[in-house]
Structure formats: C-alpha cells, structure tokens
C-alpha positions, -999 to 999 in steps of 0.1 A, spaced: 0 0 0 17 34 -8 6 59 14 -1 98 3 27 111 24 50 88 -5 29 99 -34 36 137 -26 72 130 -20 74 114 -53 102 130 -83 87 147 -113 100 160 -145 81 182 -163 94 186 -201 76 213 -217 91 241 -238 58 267 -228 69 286 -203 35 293 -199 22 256 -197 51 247 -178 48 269 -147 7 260 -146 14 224 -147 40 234 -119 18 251 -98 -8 224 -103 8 202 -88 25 220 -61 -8 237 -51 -16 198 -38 12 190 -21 38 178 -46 75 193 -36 96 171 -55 96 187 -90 117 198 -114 109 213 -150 130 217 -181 121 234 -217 137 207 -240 150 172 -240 187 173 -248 201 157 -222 172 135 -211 186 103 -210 214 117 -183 189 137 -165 163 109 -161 189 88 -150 204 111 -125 165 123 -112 151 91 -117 116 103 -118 85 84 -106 66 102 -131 74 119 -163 51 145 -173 65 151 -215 52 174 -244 52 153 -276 57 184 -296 96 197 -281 117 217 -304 152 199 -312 135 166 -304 104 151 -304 83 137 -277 86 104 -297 120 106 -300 120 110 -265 109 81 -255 129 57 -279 159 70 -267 145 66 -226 136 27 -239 169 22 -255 184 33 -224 163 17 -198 153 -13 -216 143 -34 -181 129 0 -161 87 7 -160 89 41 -174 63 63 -158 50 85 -188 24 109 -189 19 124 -228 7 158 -226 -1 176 -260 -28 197 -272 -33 168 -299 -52 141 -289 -66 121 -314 -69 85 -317 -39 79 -341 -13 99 -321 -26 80 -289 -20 45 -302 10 58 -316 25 68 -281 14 39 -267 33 19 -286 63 46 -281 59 36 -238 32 62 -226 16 51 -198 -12 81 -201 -24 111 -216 -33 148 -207 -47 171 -236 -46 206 -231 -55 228 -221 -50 215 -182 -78 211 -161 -65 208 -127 -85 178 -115 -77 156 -145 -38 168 -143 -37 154 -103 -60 119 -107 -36 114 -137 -4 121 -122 -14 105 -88 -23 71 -108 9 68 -129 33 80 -95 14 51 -72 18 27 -101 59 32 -107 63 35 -66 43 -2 -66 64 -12 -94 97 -1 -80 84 -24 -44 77 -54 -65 114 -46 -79 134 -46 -46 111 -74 -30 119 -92 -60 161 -82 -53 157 -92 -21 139 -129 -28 171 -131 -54 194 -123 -29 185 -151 -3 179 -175 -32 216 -167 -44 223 -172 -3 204 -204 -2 217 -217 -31 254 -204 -19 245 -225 17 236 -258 -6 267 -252 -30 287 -254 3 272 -281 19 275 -305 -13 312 -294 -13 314 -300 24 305 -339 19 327 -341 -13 353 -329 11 343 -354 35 340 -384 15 378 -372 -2 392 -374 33 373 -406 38 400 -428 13 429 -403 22 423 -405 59 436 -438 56 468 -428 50 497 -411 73 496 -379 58 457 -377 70 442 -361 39 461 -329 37 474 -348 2 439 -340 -13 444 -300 -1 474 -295 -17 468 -317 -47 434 -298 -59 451 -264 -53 479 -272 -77 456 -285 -97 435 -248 -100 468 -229 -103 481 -254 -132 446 -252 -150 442 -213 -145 479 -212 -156 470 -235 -188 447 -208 -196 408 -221 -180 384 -195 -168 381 -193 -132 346 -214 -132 367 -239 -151 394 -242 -130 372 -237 -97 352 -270 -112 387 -289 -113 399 -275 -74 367 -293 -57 363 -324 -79 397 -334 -80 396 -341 -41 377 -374 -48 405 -385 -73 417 -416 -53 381 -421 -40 376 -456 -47 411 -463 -26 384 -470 1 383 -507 -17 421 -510 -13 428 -533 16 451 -516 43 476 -540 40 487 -530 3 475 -496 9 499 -495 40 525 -513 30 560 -505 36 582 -511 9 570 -523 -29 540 -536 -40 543 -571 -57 528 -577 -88 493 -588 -75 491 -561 -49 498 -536 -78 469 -546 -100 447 -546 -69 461 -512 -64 453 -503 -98 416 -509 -91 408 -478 -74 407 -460 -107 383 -474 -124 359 -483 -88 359 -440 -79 347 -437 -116 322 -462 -111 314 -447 -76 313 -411 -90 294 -424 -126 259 -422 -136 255 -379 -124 240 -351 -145 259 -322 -134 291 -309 -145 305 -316 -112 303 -354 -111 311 -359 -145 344 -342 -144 353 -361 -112 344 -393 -128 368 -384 -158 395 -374 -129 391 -401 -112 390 -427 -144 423 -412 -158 441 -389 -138 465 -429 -139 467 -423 -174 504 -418 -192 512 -401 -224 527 -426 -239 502 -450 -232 513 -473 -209 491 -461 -181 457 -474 -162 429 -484 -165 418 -473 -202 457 -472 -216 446 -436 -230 477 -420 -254 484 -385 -259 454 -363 -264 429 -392 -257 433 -382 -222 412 -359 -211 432 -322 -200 413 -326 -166 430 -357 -162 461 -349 -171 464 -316 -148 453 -340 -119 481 -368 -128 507 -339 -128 501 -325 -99 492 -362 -79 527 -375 -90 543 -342 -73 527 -340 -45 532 -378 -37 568 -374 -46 572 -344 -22 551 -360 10 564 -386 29 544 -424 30 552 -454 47 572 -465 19 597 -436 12 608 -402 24 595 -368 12 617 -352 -14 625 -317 -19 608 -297 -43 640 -298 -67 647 -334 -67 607 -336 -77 607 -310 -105 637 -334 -118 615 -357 -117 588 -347 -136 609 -329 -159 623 -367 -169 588 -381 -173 582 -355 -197 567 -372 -229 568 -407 -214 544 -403 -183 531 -364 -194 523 -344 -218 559 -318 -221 534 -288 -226 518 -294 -194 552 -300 -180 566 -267 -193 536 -246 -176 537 -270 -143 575 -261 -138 572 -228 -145 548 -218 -121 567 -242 -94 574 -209 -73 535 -206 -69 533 -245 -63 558 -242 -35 539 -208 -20 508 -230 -20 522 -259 -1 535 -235 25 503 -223 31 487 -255 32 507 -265 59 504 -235 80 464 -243 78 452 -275 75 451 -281 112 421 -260 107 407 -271 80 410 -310 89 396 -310 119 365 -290 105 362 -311 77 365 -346 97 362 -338 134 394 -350 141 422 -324 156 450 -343 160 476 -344 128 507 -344 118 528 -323 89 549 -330 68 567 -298 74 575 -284 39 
C-alpha cells in the first residue's frame, strides 16, 4: 500500500518548452502537495537527466523543439530497456492515431490541453502510485534473489562439504591424514588457470579433483599400508581404485560429477600409453585428467608415506621434468614447472592451515605435517 505522504514526495520531471504551460502544470501540482519537481524546456540531455533524477513520473510534451516527444521516448527505452517508465503524454493533440502511436512509443497516459487541474492530479497520482508499486515489486523481487543466491550459496557449500568429507574418507587412511587432497586440488587450480581455464573452469577442477583416489576405500590396508614395494598382485589390486571411484562417481547429470568421474578414471593415465585403467595416449586423455596426474605424481613425490621419504621440491621438479613425454604431456610439464614458485607458496600455506581445515572437515584435531 503506498501511502499519500509517498505519493507527494514522489520526483517529477516536467518537459515542456511553454513557459506558460510549464509553470501551470507546476503550480498544479504544487498547489496539492507535490514538492519534488523539477521542469526543463527541451529534452537534450534526457537520457542523463532521467537517470540522474530518476523520476516516478514523467510529465512530457510530444511536440519539443530539437527533439520530439517520440523521439523521447525511444531514446528513454533504448536506455532503460528493463525499467517501468512512468510517462504521462501531454499535448494539445489528442486524437486517436497519435494516442495509439504513443502507446506503442511507452506512454503510460495522456493529458490534452488545455489543463484542467483535477484531470492533471488523478492522472499524475495514478501513474506516481503505479511506478512506486512497481519499483516495491522490484526490490522485493532483489531481495527474494538475494537469499535465493544465499540459499543456493549454503547448498553449493554443503555438497562441497560432503565431497570434502567423503575425499578425506579414502585419504584419511593414509599417514599424511588427507592434507594430500588440499594440496593436490590447489595445484591443480593454479596449473589449470595457468593453462589458460576460466576461473569457473578451473574452480570445477579445485573441488572435484579431491575425490581422485576415491575408490582407494576398496584397497585393503595391507597393500594400501605397505612398507616397501607392492608385488605384482598387490599392484593390480592397487590399480583398481581408478576405475571403482569412476564407477562410484558415474551415472551424475551435473558438470561436477562428470568431471570427477573423468579425474578419477584417468588422472592414472600416461602419455605414452602405458598407463591405467583405459591405456589412454596422448590427447585421448582428457586435459582434466592430465592436470590431476601432474600435480598427484608431485605431490606424492614431495610427501612422505610409509614406503619412502619426502623429497624436496627440486629433486621432484627433476623428476617430472624426466617423465616428460613418457608419463606427461611436455606442454603441461613446461607450464607445471614454470609456475613451481607458486606451487611451493601453495604448499607453505597449506601447511600453515590444514590443522584447521582437517579437523573442520573430519572432526578430528589431531595431525601431523609433513613440514614443507
């Protein structure tokens, strides 16, 4: 409900190049109550004016010299393409063609003059409560997006919350307690920005490639523990876990689990084609799954397991730089070592927080570091 003390307070501009009409339609309406005016003789600058003003009602003489009322409001529509414009034609020229024709133009309503004062006021009053309505619908309807986009941000979280979870759930397993999977998917967002993805691309690949290694929660403890090499056997169990988290993650809709299925069905994969499951070559492996198998063979190289030291971050860079064009593609090599001082920066700060962050995510505060 708009009350009266909000219709008098409304803004109007009055375009009219009669001095004469223009100071009566003035007084009109500030003789009831209206304060907020403000009047102009031609339209040269409308578009700048209206936006500055912003008017809840637009009192406009069709016939302006330099440009036409019609003119007028093509340019306001052109400008304000999504606004309810609040137009009220006023011309001396009333006729039935040069109403549907402003109309059509974006009038909302007509005056004819000469004024008669009561017309003028249930006119204007009309057209000002319907744009003050309009603009309420519009910020109810800003605020209804705003918690949707906060609702929807809350779910967005929460789904990332249990992909976290469930991540931790097959790294958790192992001594380094899932801080592999925090450092891993950050590398992988800095190599994919770095490859040249959009942010939404490279954000997609930062929370999906946590559940890379998710079906290593069918690898038994004993060869996921073990100390020391696997034996043949033990590796092609091992090998399993690529193509069970692809199965696990398979069958989804969404961008999200479709990417970590690919990740986790290739991210095994070698350039040369001797890797696992699919035995993929070259290109045939998906660039998701090649960013992942980068950045999971340097991590793993620089963390410490029950089977081997950590190594420093030179002795790794040696390393991948040797398995270029065997185990990676060298372009993706190339860009990985080349933003290395970022890679180290990001391990640092991984370390420095994933106290937090692991006990939040699994309710456990009790870890241990690596200490890179």
């Amino acid at each position: 409900m708009i009350s009266s003390e909000q219709i008098l307070n409304a803004r109007i501009l009055i375009v009219e190049d009669d001095r004469t009409s223009r100071m009566l339609l003035k007084n009109i309406l500030v003789g009831a109550g209206f304060q907020n005016l403000r009047a102009i003789p031609h339209a040269g600058r409308i578009v700048g004016i209206f936006r500055a003003f912003r008017p809840d009602l637009l009192l406009l003489d069709l016939h302006l010299p330099r440009i036409h009322g019609f003119e007028v409001m093509k340019r306001l529509r052109e400008a304000f393409p999504d606004d309810y414009l609040p137009i009220l034609v006023i011309s001396a020229d009333m006729d039935e063609q040069v109403r549907l024709r402003a109309l059509s133009s974006g009038a909302k309503d007509f005056v004819q003059k000469p004024y008669k004062r009561t017309e003028v006021l249930l006119r204007a009053r009309n057209l000002i409560e319907t744009s003050l309505l309009n603009k309420d619908v519009q910020e109810k309807n800003r605020g209804l997006e705003r918690l949707v986009q906060e609702r929807t941000s809350e779910l967005y979280q929460s789904r990332l919350d249990v992909i976290r979870r469930l991540g931790f759930a097959a790294e958790y397993r192992d001594t380094d307690t899932g801080i592999h999977i925090i450092r891993m998917s950050r590398y992988c967002q800095a190599l994919a920005l770095a490859l040249g993805m959009n942010k939404e691309e490279a954000e997609l690949i930062l929370h999906t490639t946590p559940l890379h290694d998710v079906g290593k929660i069918a690898v038994p403890d004993r060869i996921l523990l073990k100390e020391g090499g696997l034996n043949d056997e033990e590796q092609a169990v091992m090998r399993t876990h690529s193509a069970i988290g692809a199965d696990i993650l398979s069958g989804g809709s969404s961008d999200f689990l479709r990417m970590a299925e690919v990740i986790a069905r290739t991210h095994h994969e070698r350039w040369d084609g001797t890797g696992y499951p699919l035995g993929l070559k070259g290109e045939e492996i998906p660039l998701p799954g090649q960013i992942c198998a980068i950045c999971d063979v340097f991590d793993a190289l620089t963390s410490e397991r029950p089977y081997k030291k950590a190594w420093s971050f030179q002795k790794a860079a040696r390393e991948i730089q040797r398995m270029s064009g065997s185990h990676f593609n060298p372009r993706i090599v190339d860009v990985f070592l080349g933003i290395l001082p970022q890679i180290r920066a990001i391990s640092r700060d991984v370390v420095r927080s994933y106290r937090s962050l692991l006990a939040e995510a699994t309710g456990c505060p009790e870890a241990s570091s690596d200490g890179r």
